[in-house]
C-alpha positions, 0 to 999 in steps of 0.5 A: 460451473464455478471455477475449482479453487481452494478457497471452495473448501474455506468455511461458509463465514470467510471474510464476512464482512468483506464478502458482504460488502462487495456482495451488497453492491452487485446485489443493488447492480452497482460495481466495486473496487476491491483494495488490499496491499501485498500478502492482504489476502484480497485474491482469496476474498473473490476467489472464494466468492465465485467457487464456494458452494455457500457463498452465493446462497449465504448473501444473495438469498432467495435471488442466488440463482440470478447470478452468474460470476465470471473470474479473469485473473490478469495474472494469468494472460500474458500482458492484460491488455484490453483485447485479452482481457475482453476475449477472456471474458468472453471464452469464459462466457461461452465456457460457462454456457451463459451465452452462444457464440457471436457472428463478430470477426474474431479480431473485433472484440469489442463488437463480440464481447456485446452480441454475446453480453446481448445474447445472454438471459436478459435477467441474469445477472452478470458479474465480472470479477477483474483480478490482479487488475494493477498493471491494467489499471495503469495501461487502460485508458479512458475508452476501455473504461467508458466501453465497460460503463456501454457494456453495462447500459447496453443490457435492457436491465443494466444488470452487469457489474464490475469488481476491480482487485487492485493492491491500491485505490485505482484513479476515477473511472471516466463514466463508469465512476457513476456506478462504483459504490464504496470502495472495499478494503481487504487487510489483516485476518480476524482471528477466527479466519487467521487460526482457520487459515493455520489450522488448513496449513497444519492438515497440509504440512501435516503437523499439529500445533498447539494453541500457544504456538497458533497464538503467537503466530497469530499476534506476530503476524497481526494475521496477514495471510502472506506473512501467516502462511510462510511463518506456518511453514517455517514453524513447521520446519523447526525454523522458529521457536515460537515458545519466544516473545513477538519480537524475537520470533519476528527476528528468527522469521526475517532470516527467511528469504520469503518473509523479507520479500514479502516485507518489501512488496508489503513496504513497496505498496506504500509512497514515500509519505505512507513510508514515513508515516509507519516509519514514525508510528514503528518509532513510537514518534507523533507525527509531523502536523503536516502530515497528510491525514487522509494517508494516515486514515488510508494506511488505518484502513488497510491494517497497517496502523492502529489508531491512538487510544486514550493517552497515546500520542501517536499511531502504532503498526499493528504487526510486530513482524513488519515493525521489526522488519521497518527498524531493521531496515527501512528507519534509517533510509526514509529518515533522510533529511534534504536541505538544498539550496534554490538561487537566489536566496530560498532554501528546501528542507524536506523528508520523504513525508514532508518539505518546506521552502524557506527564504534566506537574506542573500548573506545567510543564503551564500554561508549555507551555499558554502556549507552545503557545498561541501558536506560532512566536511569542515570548513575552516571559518577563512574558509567560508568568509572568503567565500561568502564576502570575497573581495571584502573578506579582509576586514570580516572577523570569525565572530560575525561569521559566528553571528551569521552562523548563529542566525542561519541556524535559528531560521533552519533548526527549527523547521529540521526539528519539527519534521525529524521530531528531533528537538536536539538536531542543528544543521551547522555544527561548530568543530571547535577552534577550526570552523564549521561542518554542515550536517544537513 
């Protein structure tokens, strides 16, 4: 008996394509993994699958009743480790019906988990659905995941298969990275799933929008469920005015708590270089020749960017919402630019997407040392000549500091400008008549 969730009551062509790609792989008795960053809505895609009455039918076809699905949702057990994920597994089996109670110490899970997988009808066909699986992903080790690959073999049809729901791509499986078939990525709502998930928020909240209302909400959130939801909500409460622009509504809904923390589950997904990348496309910038490409291709994927058409020279972010929400917030922080000294001669200039090292002449080195010594603050040229020459400074005059300055800056500028996409930006700023202030 299917477990009851909501998502039973969705219409039978809910996330089609999704829903067709993990069930074309357990269909070939493969596993997958199923990806989607914060409020994607990934948790509903598998949870759909194992309760809807249509589901199964719909995919699987004349070979529907050969299936049985189990659903252990992590979050649910109390550290997800490997004895409560395998016991849970193996309840849901008993609970099922699908297999009888093993003669195994109740302590020897692993050895239970087998005998009951055994004593199941060998042409079942078995899938095991790990939801929330993140926190276990990072703890399991090598054995768990090698015990899953002996789980599956030890059936005489090999007819077991795995699908891990992670917020990001999990690393290589060990053996059971053999039986993997394409990695599945969840994003945004299409629009006929999107006005299907208002239209449920409307019967629940008891309210009726019209279809100028449904419309902007649809093209501020861009369709993540998470962000959709909570804008439904807070429409139906009077909260926002959604007769406004994108932009404006955008601005209304991040005075919500929710939204704002769902905008940073939503931004803590992403490593410091994804951060950066959707800090430029927010920006309307191109990006840095070094950036990662498989990043940009990844972040595409998953719903958060949209390739440039004819004529754009850059990435855009496909959801007002989030851009509003990374200009408002996020731009200024992961713009941050790093020059820091490394004795004896180098230099690293770096921003959160990107670094480089650059190597100085032991003079140009000891004027960015006394520069970066004391940022933001001006340092009088005798200043600075006393530091770099020393017992020499006597006879050194502001001009050739102005033509080490001069130098330093040539090598610096343009590395800066190229990663800050700022032709304008100089490392060393001449205050007049007093000396010189580093400004990184």
């Amino acid at each position: 008996m299917s477990p009851t969730y909501k998502e039973a009551a969705f219409p039978a062509e809910y996330r089609a394509a999704q829903v067709r790609q993990i069930m074309a792989a357990v269909f070939k008795l493969r596993s997958i993994a199923v990806t989607g960053l914060a409020g994607m809505g990934k948790s509903n895609v598998v949870r759909f699958m194992v309760a809807h009455p249509q589901v199964r039918a719909r995919y699987l076809r004349e070979r529907a009743n050969d299936y049985a699905f189990i659903h252990v949702d992590c979050t649910g057990l109390i550290e997800s480790t490997e004895a409560e994920i395998l016991g849970e597994i193996a309840s849901q089996l008993q609970r099922e019906g699908l297999a009888h109670d093993a003669e195994a110490p109740v302590d020897a899970v692993r050895h239970r988990l087998k005998e009951l997988i055994l004593a199941m009808d060998p042409r079942l066909n078995l899938v095991v659905i790990m939801d929330d699986f993140d926190e276990a992903a990072t703890t399991l080790n090598k054995t768990f995941f090698n015990y899953l690959f002996h789980l599956r073999n030890a059936r005489a049809l090999g007819n077991l298969s795995y699908v891990f729901v992670t917020r990001r791509p999990m690393g290589r499986l060990y053996e059971l990275q053999e039986l993997l078939d394409d990695g599945c990525i969840v994003g945004p709502l299409g629009d006929t799933d999107a006005l299907g998930l208002i239209r449920r928020d409307e019967a629940r909240l008891g309210c009726t929008f019209d279809a100028t209302q449904r419309a902007r909400l649809i093209a501020c959130t861009a369709g993540y469920p998470g962000f959709l939801k909570n804008a439904d909500e807070l429409l139906a409460s009077g909260y926002v005015d959604a007769r406004l622009s994108c932009e404006e509504v955008a601005g209304q809904l991040l005075h919500s708590d929710k939204i704002k923390s769902l905008c940073e589950e939503l931004w803590n997904d992403l490593d410091t270089a994804e951060q950066q990348i959707v800090v430029n496309a927010a920006r309307h910038r191109p990006l840095p020749s070094s950036a990662d490409r498989s990043r940009v291709t990844y972040l595409q994927q998953s719903g958060l960017l949209v390739k440039p058409e004819a004529g754009q020279s850059s990435e855009t972010i496909l959801c007002p919402l989030f851009k509003t929400f990374i200009l408002k917030s996020k731009a200024a922080a992961t713009g941050a630019l790093r020059i820091t000294p490394i004795p004896p001669n180098q230099v690293e200039i770096g921003t959160a997407l990107s670094q480089e090292r650059v190597t100085l002449s032991p003079k140009l080195f000891a004027v960015l040392l006394a520069l970066a010594e004391a940022p933001g603050q001006v340092l009088s040229s005798d200043e600075i000549i006393t530091r770099v020459y020393g017992a020499e400074a006597a006879g050194v005059t502001n001009a050739a500091l102005a033509q080490l300055v001069k130098r330093l800056r040539s090598v610096l500028d343009p590395c800066v400008q190229k990663m800050t996409d700022d032709r304008t930006h100089t490392c060393v700023e001449t205050v007049r008549n007093t000396g010189y202030r580093f400004t990184g």
